[in-house]
C-alpha positions in Angstrom: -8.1 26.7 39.7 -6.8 23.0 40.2 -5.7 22.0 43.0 -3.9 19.3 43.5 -4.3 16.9 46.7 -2.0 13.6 47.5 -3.6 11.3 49.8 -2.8 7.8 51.1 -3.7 4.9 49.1 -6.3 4.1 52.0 -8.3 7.2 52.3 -11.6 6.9 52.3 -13.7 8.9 49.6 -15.4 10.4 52.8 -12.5 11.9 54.1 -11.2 13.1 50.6 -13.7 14.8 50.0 -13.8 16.3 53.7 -10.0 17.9 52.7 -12.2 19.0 49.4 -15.2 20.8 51.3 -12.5 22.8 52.9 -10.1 24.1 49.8 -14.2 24.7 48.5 -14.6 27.0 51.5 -11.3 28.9 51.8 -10.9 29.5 47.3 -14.5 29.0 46.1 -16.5 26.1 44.7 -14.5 27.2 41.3 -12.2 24.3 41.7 -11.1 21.3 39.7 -9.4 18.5 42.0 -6.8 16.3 40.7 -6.3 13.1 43.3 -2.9 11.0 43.7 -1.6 8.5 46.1 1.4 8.2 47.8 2.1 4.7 49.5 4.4 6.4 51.5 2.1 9.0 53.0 1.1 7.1 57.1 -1.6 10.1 57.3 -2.8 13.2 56.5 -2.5 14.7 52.8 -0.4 17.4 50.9 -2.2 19.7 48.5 -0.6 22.3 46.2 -3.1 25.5 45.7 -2.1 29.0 44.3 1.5 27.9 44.6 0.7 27.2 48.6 2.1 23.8 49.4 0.0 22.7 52.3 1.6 19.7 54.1 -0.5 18.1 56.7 1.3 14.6 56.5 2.7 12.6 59.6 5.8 13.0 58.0 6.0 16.9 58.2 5.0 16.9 61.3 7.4 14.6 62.8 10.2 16.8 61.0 8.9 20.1 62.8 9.1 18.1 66.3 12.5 17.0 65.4 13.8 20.5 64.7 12.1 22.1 67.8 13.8 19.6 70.1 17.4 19.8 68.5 17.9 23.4 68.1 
C-alpha cells in the first residue's frame, strides 16, 4: 500500500514521521510513503490511504467552523 501524505514545507522529519507511526499502526507496517509539500498548507497534513482522504489541515478545519456557524 502507498500512502500518500502532504505536509508543510516546514515540518519537521520528527513530526513526519509521527503522522507515519500512526498510518503504521491503524494499516500495518506494509506501507510505502510518498512525501510532498504544500506551501499553502499553515498546519497539519492531508494523506490519501485506501481511497480515504484524511484532512487534518488548518484549512479544513476552519471550513467545518465556518459551515457550523452559518447554517
Amino acid at each position: 500500500m502507498t500512502i500518500t501524505i502532504t505536509v508543510p514545507a516546514n515540518i519537521t522529519d520528527e513530526t513526519y514521521n509521527e503522522i507515519c507511526e500512526g498510518f503504521k499502526k491503524r494499516y500495518g507496517n506494509d506501507i510505502t510513503f510518498l512525501k510532498e509539500t504544500d506551501e499553502k498548507i499553515i498546519g497539519g497534513f492531508i494523506a490519501e490511504a485506501n481511497g480515504i482522504v484524511y484532512d487534518t489541515t488548518i484549512r479544513s478545519k476552519l471550513n467545518m467552523v465556518k459551515k457550523v456557524i452559518t447554517e
